[in-house]
MARSELUM-665661 format. One record per residue (C-alpha): residue in three letters; y, z, x. Coordinates in steps of 0.1 Angstrom, whole numbers, plus 2048, in hexadecimal, padded with zeros to 3 digits. Example, Ala and Ser with C-alpha at 12.3 -4.5 7.8 and 13.67 -1.06 7.14 Angstrom:
// MARSELUM-665661
ALA7D384E87B SER7F5847889 
***
This chain:
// MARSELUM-665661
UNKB969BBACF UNKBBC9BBAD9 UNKBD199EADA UNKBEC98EAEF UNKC0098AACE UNKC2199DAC4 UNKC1A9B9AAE UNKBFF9CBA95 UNKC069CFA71 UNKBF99E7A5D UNKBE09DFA42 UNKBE69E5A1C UNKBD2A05A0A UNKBD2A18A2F UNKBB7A05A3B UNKBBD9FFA61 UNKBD19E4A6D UNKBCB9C2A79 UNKBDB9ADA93 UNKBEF997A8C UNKC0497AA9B UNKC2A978A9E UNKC30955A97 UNKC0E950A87 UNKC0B952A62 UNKBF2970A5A UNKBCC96AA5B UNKBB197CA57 UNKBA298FA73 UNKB7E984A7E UNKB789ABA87 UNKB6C9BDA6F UNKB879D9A61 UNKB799F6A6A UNKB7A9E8A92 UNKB9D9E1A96 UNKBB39F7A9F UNKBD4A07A8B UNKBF89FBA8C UNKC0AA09AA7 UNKC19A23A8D UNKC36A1BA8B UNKC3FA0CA6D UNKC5EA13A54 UNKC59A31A3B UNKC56A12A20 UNKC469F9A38 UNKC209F9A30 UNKC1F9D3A25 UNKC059BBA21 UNKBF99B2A46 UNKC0298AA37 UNKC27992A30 UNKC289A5A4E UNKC24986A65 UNKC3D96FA57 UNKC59990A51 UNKC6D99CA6A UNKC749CAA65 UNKC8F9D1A57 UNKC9E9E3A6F UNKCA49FEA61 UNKC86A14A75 UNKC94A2FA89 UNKC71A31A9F UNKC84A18AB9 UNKC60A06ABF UNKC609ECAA2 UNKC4C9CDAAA UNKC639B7ABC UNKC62991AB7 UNKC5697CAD2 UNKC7D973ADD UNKC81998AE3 UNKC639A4AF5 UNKC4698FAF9 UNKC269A4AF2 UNKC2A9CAAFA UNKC419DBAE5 UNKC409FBAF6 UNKC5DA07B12 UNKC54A0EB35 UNKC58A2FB42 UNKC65A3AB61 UNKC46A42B7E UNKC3CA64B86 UNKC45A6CBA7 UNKC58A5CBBD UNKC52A3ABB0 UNKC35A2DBC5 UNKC1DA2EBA7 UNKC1EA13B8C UNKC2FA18B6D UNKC20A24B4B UNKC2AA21B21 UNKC48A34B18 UNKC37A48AFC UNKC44A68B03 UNKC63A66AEB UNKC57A5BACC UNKC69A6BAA9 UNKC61A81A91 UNKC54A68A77 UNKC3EA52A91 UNKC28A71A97 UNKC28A80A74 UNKC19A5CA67 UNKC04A5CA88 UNKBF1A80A80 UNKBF4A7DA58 UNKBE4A59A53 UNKBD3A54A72 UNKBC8A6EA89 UNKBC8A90A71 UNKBC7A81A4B UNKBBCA9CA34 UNKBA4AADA4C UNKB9EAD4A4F UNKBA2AE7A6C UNKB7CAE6A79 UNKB7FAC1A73 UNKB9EAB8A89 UNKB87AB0AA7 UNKB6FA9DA94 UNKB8BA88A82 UNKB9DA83AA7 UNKB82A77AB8 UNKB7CA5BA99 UNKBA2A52AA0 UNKB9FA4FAC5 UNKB7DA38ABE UNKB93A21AAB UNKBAEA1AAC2 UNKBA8A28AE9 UNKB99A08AFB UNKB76A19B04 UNKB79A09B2A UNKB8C9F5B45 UNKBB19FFB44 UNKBC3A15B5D UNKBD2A36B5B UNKBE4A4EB6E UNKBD3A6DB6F UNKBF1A8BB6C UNKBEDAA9B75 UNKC09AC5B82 UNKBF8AC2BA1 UNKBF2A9FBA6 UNKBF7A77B95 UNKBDDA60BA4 UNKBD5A3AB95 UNKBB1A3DB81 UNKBA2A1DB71 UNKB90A2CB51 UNKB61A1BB50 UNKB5CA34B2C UNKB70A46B12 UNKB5AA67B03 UNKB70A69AE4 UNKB5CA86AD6 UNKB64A9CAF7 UNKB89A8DAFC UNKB7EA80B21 UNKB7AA61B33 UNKB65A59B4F UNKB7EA47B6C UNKB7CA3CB8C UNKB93A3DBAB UNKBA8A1FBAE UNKBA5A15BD2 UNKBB8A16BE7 UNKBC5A35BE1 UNKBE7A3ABCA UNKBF2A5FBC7 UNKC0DA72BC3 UNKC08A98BD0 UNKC1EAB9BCB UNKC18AD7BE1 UNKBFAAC5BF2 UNKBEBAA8C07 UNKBD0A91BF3 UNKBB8A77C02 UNKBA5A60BF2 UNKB85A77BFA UNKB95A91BF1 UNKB9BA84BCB UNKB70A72BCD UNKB6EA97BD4 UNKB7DAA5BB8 UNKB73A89B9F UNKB50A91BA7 UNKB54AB2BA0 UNKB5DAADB7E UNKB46A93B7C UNKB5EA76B79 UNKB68A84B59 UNKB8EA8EB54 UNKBA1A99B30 UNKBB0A7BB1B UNKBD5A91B1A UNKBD2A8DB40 UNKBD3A6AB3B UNKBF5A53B3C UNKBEBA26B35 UNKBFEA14B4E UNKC169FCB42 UNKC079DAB3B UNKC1B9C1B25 UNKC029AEB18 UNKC039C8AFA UNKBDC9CDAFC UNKBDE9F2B07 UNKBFB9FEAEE UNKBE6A11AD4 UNKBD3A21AF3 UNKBF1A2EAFE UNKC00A39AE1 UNKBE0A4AAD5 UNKBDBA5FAF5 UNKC04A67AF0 UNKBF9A76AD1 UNKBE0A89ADB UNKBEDA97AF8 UNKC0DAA5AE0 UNKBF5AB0AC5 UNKBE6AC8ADF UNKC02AD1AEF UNKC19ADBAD3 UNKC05ADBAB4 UNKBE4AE6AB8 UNKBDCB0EABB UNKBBAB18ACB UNKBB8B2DAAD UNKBBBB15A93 UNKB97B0DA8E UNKB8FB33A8C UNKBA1B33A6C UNKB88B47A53 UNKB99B30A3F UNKB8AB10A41 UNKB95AFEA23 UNKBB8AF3A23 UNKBC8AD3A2D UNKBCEAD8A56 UNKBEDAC0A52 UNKBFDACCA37 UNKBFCAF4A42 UNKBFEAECA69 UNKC04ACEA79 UNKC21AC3A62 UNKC35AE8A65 UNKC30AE4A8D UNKC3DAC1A90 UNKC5AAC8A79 UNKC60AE8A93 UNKC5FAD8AAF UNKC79ABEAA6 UNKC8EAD4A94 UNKC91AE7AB9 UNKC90AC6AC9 UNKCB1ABFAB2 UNKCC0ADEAB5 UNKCBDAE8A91 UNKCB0B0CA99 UNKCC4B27AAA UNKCB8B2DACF UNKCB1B52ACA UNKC94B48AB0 UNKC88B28AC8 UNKC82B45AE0 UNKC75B5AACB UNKC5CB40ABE UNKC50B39AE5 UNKC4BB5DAED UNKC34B64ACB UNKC25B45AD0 UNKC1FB4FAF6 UNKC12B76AEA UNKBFCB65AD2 UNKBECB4EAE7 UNKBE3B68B05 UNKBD9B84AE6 UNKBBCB6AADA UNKBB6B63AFD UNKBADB8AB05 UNKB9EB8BAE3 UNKB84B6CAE7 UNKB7AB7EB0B UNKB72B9DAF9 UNKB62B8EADA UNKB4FB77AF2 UNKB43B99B0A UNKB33BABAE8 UNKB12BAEAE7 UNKB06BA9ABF UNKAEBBC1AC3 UNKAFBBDBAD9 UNKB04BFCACF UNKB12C0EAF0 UNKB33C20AEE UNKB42C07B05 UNKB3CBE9AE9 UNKB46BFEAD0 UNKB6AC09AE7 UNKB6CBE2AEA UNKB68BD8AC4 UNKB84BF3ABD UNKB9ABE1AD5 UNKB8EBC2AC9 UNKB9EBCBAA5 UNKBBBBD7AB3 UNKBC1BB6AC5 UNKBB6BA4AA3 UNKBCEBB2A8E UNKBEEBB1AA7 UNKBE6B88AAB UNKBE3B85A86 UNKC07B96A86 UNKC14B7CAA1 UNKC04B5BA8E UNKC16B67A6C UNKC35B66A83 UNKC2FB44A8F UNKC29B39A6D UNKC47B47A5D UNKC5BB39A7A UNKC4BB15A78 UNKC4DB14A50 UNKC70B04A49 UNKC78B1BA2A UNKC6BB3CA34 UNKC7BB36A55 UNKC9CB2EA42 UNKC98B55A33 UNKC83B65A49 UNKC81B57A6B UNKCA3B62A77 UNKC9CB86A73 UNKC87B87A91 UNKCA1B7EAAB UNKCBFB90AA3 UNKCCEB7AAC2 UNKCDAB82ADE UNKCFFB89AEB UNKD12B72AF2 UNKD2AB82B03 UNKD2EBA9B09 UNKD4EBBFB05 UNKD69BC5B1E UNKD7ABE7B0D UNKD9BBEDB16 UNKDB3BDBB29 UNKDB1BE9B4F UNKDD4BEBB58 UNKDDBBFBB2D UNKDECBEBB13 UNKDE9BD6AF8 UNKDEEBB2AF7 UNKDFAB9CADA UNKDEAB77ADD UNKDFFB58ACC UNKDEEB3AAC6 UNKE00B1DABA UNKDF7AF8AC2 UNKE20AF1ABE UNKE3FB08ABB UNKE60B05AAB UNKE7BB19AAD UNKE76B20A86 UNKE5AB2AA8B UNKE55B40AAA UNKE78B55A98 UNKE64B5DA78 UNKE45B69A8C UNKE5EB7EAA0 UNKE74B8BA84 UNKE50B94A6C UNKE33B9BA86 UNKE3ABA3AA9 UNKE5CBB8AA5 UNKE51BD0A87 UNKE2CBD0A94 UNKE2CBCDABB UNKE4ABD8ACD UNKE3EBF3ADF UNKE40BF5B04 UNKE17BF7AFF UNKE1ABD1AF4 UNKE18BB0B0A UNKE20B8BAF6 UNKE08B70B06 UNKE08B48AF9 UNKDE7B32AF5 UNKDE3B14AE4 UNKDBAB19ADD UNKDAEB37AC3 UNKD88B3AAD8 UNKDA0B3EAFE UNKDB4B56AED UNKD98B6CADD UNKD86B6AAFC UNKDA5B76B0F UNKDA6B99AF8 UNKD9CBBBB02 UNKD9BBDAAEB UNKDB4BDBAD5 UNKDC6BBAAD9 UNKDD5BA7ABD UNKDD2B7CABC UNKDECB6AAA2 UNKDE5B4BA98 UNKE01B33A90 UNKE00B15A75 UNKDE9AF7A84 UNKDCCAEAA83 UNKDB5AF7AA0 UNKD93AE9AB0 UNKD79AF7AC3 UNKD5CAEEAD7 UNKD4FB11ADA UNKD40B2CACC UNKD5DB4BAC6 UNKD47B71ACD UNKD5FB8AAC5 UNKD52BAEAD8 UNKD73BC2AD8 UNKD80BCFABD UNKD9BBB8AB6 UNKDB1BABA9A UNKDB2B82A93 UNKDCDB77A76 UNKDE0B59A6E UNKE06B58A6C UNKE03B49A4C UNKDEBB37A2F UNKDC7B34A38 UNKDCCB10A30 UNKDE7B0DA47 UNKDD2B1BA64 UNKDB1B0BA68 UNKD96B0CA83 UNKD81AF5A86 UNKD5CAF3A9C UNKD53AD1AA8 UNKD32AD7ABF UNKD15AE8ABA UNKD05B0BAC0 UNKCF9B2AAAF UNKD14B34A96 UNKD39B2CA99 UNKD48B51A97 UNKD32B6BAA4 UNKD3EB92AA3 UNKD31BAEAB4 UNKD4DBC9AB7 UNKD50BE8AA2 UNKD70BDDA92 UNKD79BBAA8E UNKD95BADA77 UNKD9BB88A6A UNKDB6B7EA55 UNKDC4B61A46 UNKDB1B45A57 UNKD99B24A51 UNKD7DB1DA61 UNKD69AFCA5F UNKD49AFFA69 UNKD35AE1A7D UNKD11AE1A86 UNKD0FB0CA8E UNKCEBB09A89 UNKCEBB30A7D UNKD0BB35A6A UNKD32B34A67 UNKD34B5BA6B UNKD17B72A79 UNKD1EB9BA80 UNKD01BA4A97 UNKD14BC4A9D UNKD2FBDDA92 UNKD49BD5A77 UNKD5ABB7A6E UNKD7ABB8A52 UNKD84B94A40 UNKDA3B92A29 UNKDAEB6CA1C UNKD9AB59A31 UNKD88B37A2A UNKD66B2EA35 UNKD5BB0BA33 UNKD35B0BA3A UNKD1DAEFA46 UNKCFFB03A4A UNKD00B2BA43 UNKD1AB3FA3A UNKD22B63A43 UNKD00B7AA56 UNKD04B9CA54 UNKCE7BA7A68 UNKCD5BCAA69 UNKCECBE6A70 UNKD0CBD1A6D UNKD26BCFA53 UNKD41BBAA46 UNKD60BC0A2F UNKD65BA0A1B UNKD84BA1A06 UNKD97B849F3 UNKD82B68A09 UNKD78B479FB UNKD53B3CA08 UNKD43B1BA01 UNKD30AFDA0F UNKD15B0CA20 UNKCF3AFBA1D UNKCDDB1FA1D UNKCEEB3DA0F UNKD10B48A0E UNKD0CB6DA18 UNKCF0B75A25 UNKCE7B9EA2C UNKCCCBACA42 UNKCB9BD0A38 UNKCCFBE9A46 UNKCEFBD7A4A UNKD0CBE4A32 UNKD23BC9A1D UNKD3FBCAA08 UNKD4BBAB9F6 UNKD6ABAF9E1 UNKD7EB929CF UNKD6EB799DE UNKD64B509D1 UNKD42B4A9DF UNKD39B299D3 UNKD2AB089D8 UNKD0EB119F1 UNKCE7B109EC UNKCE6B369E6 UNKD02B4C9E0 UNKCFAB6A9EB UNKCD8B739FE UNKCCBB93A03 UNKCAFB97A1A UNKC95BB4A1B UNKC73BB0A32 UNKC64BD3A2A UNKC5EBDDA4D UNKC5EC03A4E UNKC7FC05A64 UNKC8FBEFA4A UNKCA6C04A32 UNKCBABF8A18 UNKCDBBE9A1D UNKCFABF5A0A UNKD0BBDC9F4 UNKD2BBD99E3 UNKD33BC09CC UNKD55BC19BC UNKD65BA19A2 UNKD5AB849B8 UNKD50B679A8 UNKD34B519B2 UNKD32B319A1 UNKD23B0D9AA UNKD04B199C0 UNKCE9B059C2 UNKCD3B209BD UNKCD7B419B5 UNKCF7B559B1 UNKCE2B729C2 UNKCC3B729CE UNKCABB8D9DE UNKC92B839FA UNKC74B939F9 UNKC4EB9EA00 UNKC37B929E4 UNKC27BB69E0 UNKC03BA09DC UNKBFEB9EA01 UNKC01BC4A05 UNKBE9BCC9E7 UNKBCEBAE9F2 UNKBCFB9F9D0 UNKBC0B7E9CA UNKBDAB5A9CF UNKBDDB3E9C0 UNKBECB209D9 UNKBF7B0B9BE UNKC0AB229AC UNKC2DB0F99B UNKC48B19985 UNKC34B14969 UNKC1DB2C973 UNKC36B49976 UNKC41B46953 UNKC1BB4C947 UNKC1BB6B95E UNKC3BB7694D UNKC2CB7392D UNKC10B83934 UNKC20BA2939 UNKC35BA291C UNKC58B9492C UNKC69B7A91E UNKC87B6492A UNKCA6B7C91E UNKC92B9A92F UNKC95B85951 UNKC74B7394D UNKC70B55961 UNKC7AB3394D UNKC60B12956 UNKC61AFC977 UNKC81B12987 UNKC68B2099F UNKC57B019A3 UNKC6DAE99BA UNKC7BB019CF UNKC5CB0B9D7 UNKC4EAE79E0 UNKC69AE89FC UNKC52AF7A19 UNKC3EADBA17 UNKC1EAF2A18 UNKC01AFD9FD UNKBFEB1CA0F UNKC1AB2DA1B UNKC34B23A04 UNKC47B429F9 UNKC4FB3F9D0 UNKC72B469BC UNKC71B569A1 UNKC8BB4F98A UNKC9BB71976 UNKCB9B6A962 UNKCD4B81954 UNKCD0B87934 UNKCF5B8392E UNKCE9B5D933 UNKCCDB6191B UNKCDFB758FD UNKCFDB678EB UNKD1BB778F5 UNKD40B778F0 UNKD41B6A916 UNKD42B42918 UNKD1BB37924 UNKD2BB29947 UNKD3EB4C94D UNKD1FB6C951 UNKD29B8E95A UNKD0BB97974 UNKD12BB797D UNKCFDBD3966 UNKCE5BB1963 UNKCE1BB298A UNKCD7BD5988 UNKCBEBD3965 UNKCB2BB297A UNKCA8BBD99A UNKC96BDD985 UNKC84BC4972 UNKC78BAF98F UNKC67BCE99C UNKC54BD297B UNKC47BB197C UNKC3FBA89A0 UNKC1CBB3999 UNKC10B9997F UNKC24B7F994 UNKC0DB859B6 UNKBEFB7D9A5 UNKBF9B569A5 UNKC08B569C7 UNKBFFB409E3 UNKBE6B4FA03 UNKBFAB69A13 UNKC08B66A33 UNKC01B87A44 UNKC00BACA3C UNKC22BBCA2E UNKC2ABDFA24 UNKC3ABDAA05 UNKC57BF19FA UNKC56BFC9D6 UNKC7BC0C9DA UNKC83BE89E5 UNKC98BDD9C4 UNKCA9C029C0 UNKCCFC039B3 UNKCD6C179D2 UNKCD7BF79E7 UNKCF7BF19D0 UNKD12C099D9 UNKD28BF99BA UNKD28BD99A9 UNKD3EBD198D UNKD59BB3981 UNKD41B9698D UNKD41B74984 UNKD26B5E984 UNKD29B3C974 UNKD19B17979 UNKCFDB24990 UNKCE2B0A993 UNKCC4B1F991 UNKCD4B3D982 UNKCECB5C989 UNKCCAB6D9A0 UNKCAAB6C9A9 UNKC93B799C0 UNKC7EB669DD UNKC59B729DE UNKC49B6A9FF 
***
């Protein structure tokens, strides 16, 4: 069934492939369809062409999968790599399959392997794929194992079981860690297990004739579907009737490249492994115990175990709506960060040993000018006590990390970059000797967030930062206090985190860029924004609430900032869709469209903050999930609504915020009945949307907002 030609096109209408040659014109295949096996996959995202263009039509190029079918000039039949040997080299080599991209195994498992199959179908619909493209007998394998890598030739395939029946190649090729093998030893163990060993344990050795491609590619597959996609406890899901792609296997792929890419902080990676680890050893314990019951027992022992066994339930139902708010892109985006409030990166020295204070002048290149106007306005009416030392640096991060308690670091005109991280733990003070725009700091490499704060006073002035790939945000207090006055923040990905229990002091700042929100506040932490331009961001301002029972409220000050030019909302309130506490009925197709007709329903209309058709509908299509897509619902001011003396683009919002966030509460109930299948038990929070989470709020300006001045974020 395979050939010695180049490559395998794909079909038209997703039929599987046929072969075809490279300098041939296309013809038909003498095999009937349904026998041959698939393209190598690997097509570009517009490539599905007629198999008879594909032979005379060279790619395009443009595929980023790096295994195209190469012309015969290039690479005579194969069009796979060869990977390194396992070992020390004394075993042949097999495919390179290991690295394949994001799109070669998301077009693998969605229109090959997976389709549109449920979750007590993926072993059925596997097994059909392996059928079509594993060569049932005669090619050789390395069998891989941690313990051992021996050279297998492969007599059967059981696709239904995921095994194949092998024999020892004689004589003997092995590669052992920790032991000594003989070849009786591994006739031995084969026996044992009946000559039968898994298909993940399986790796094709390299052959360039191109006949054994889709074999290896197809066991590559599997072996990563089980390793990072599947979950033992997927096809226990009382659930049966949802697309296993769509709610699973595409959330876990996008994960796992997002981590491979570092696009997700390290303190949620962890996180992630750990609940995932928890989770799997909980179901373990809880199978072994559900498997021990006796159905028609009624001894106090059974019954001690069935208590424990609903104990153990409902703590791994916690940990897999963890893993699923973590592995969905969106609620991760709002959620997932909560759970690791990271760790420390570095801790605080106090004061200086010997006493003192030190002043810190960084400048990147001095004249005489003007090192005589820092003297003459900073350093001689601030810091000429005997209690003061001056020390020069030329890099911002050296001298921050050369502070103790106390110190002061001035800034001089220049443009600065940095290739770290700056943690602030001391109480310090940070300011530039002149305009923000005359100061900047820029972040070139990558990592968590660019300034991270975790002293009880910390004070910023006068400074830019640019922001480059910080994966978690420009500014993040985990801890204690931290005071800006005229800075600039150019964002790339988030703005300014205030987690739980931390505050910041905002004044006169001017925010914009970011690609999530531009502030966003934790339950508990305390923020006050005063003056400031928050603007051109996907949200403005976020406000996050998760109704755990050690959440409080956090205490918010909003005085004659203007946001303007948000994506989104000007404000916008994450929280619990009170339908998952109260068990009511979900609809998982619910749109935009639908939350109007719940707004009329109970009498609101769109000046009383009703929700206006289709807002809630694309931004809720973003997970890329008909289950556990969170919905926005879309509450405007009704200074937007209602004719005013105020120009349309220019809304007062704050007495709308407040009669807003009241109204929200009011209406939340007819709203959960058209919500999507919940994704775990929450303890909703009726004082949630109070006015005391607003200390004061007054002199806002919200204008040009794309989806309004506020809204609120059901999940």
């Amino acid at each position: 069934m395979m050939s010695d030609g180049g490559g395998l096109c794909l079909s038209e209408g997703g039929e599987l492939p046929r072969l075809v040659e490279d300098q041939q014109p296309a013809q038909s295949d003498p095999e009937p369809a349904s026998k041959t096996p698939p393209r190598e996959l690997f097509q570009n995202e517009g490539g599905e062409d007629d198999a008879d263009e594909e032979g005379d039509e060279d790619d395009d190029g443009e595929d980023d999968s790096g295994t195209d079918v190469l012309s015969n000039e290039e690479k005579p039949c194969t069009h796979l790599e060869r990977a390194e040997p396992f070992g020390s080299g004394g075993l042949p080599h097999v495919f390179q399959t290991s690295h394949l991209v994001f799109y070669e195994r998301f077009k693998a498992y969605q229109d090959y392997m997976l389709g549109d199959c449920k979750p007590s179908e993926v072993k059925d619909f596997t097994a059909d794929y392996l059928e079509k493209v594993v060569e049932p007998c005669d090619w050789q394998a390395l069998w891989h194992t941690d313990v051992f890598d021996v050279l297998i030739e492969v007599e059967d395939v059981d696709y239904k079981e995921l095994r194949a029946k092998v024999e020892l190649v004689v004589p003997l090729q092995c590669e052992a860690r920790g032991c000594d093998l003989t070849e009786e030893a591994m006739k031995t163990l084969l026996e044992a297990t009946m000559n039968k060993v898994s298909l993940q344990e399986l790796h094709v050795v390299y052959d360039e004739s191109g006949d054994f491609d889709q074999t290896a590619l197809a066991l590559e597959h599997l072996r990563f579907f089980y390793k990072h996609i599947w979950r033992q406890w997927d096809e226990e899901d009382e659930d049966d009737e949802f697309d296993y792609f769509v709610r699973c296997v595409e959330p876990r792929l996008r994960l796992y490249y997002d981590i491979l890419e570092d696009r997700v902080p390290t303190g949620l990676v962890e996180e992630y492994h750990s609940v995932l680890q928890r989770c799997s050893q909980t179901f373990r314990e809880f199978s072994s115990l559900r498997n021990g019951l006796s159905s028609d027992s009624e001894s106090e022992l059974d019954n001690v175990s069935m208590v424990e066994g609903l104990r153990m339930y409902e703590q791994m139902e916690a940990l897999k709506r963890k893993l699923r708010i973590i592995e969905n892109p969106l609620l991760r985006y709002v959620l997932g960060y909560r759970m690791n409030c990271g760790q420390l990166s570095c801790s605080a020295k106090g004061e200086r040993p010997g006493g003192g204070r030190v002043v810190h002048v960084v400048s990147s290149s001095s004249s005489v000018q003007l090192l005589h106007g820092l003297m003459m306005e900073k350093l001689l009416p601030l810091y000429s006590g005997k209690e003061f030392e001056v020390q020069f640096h030329s890099d911002p991060s050296v001298a921050v990390s050369s502070c103790y308690e106390g110190d002061v670091v001035i800034i001089c005109p220049g443009h600065y970059t940095v290739t770290n991280s700056i943690s602030i733990a001391d109480s310090i003070q940070v300011e530039g000797y002149g305009l923000p725009d005359e100061i900047v700091i820029e972040k070139r490499n990558k990592g968590d967030t660019f300034v991270e704060t975790t002293a009880p006073d910390v004070k910023l002035s006068n400074l830019k930062f640019i922001q480059h790939d910080a994966i978690e945000g420009i500014m993040c207090v985990r801890q204690g206090k931290l005071d800006m006055e005229n800075c600039v923040l150019q964002c790339e990905t988030t703005g300014v985190i205030v987690r739980t229990s931390a505050q910041l002091v905002m004044n006169m700042c001017d925010l914009y860029g970011s690609k999530g929100a531009g502030v966003e506040i934790y339950p508990g932490s305390v923020c006050s924004l005063v003056g400031n331009g928050i603007h051109h961001c996907k949200e403005g301002i976020l406000i996050k609430d998760f109704a755990d029972a050690l959440d409080v409220l956090p205490q918010i000050t909003m005085m004659n900032n203007v946001i303007h030019n948000n994506e989104g909302y000007g404000v916008i309130l994450v929280k619990p869709d009170a339908r998952a506490a109260e068990g009511q009925p979900a609809d998982a197709q619910s749109t935009g469209g639908e939350v109007e007709e719940e707004h009329k329903e109970g009498g609101a209309t769109e000046a009383e903050g009703g929700a206006t058709e289709g807002e809630g509908g694309p931004a809720a299509s973003e997970a890329g999930s008909d289950c556990d897509v969170p919905t926005i619902v879309v509450e405007e001011s009704p200074a937007e609504a209602q004719p005013s003396s105020v120009p349309p683009e220019f809304t007062e919002g704050n007495d709308a915020i407040k009669r807003e966030l009241v109204a929200t509460s009011v209406t939340k109930r007819r709203l959960q009945k058209r919500r999507m299948k919940e994704l775990g038990a929450m303890q909703a929070d009726e004082n949630l949307l109070s006015q005391e989470m607003f200390v004061s709020i007054h002199g806002n300006q919200f204008r040009r907002n794309g989806m309004g001045s506020f809204g609120t974020f059901l999940y």
